[in-house]
N, C-alpha and C positions, 0 to 999 in steps of 0.2 A: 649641642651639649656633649662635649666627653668626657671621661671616666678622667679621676686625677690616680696619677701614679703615687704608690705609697713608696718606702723603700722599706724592703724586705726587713723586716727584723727578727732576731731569734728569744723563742722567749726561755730561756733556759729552765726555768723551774717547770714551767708548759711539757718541754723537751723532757727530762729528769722524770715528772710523771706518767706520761707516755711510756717510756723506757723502764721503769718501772710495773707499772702495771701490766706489760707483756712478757716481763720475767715473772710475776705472779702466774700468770694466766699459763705460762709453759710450767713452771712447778706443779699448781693444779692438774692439766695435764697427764703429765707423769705419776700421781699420787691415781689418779683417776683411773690407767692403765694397770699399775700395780695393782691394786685393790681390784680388779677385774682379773687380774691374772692369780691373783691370792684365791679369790672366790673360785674360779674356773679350778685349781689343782684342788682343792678342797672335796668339793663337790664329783667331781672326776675320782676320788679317792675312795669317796663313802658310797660310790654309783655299783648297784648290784645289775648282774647280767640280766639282760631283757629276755625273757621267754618268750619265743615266735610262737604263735598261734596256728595251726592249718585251718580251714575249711573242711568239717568234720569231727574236728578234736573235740572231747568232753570236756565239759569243765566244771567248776562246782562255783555257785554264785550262790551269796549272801542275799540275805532280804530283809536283814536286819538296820537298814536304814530307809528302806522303802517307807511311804505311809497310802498306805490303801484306805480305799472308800468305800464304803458299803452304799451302792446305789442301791436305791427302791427296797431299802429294808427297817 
């Protein structure tokens, strides 16, 4: 038993969607890049300088979200 040969055919509309939908998908892309690069200068704008810590330094810590437990009372 062997395979019958077909003859190649082009199905244009097939082709059209294809080609089609891979210029979507690079639009998307692009929109997806920007918007990441919009976000990133945004963010990088409103970003306040980070205070390095040493080992040793004092610091003052909140306890106003803490929720403590009164064991055995």
């Amino acid at each position: 038993m062997g395979f019958k040969v077909r003859k190649k055919r082009r199905f244009k509309s097939a082709e059209r969607f294809v080609k089609q939908m891979k210029e979507i998908q690079e639009e998307a892309k692009a929109a997806l890049v920007k918007a990441q690069e919009d976000i990133k200068r945004y963010v990088d704008k409103h970003r306040s300088e980070v205070v390095e810590y040493k080992e040793g330094s004092l610091v003052l810590l909140s306890i106003k979200d803490l929720k403590w437990q009164m064991v055995g009372r």
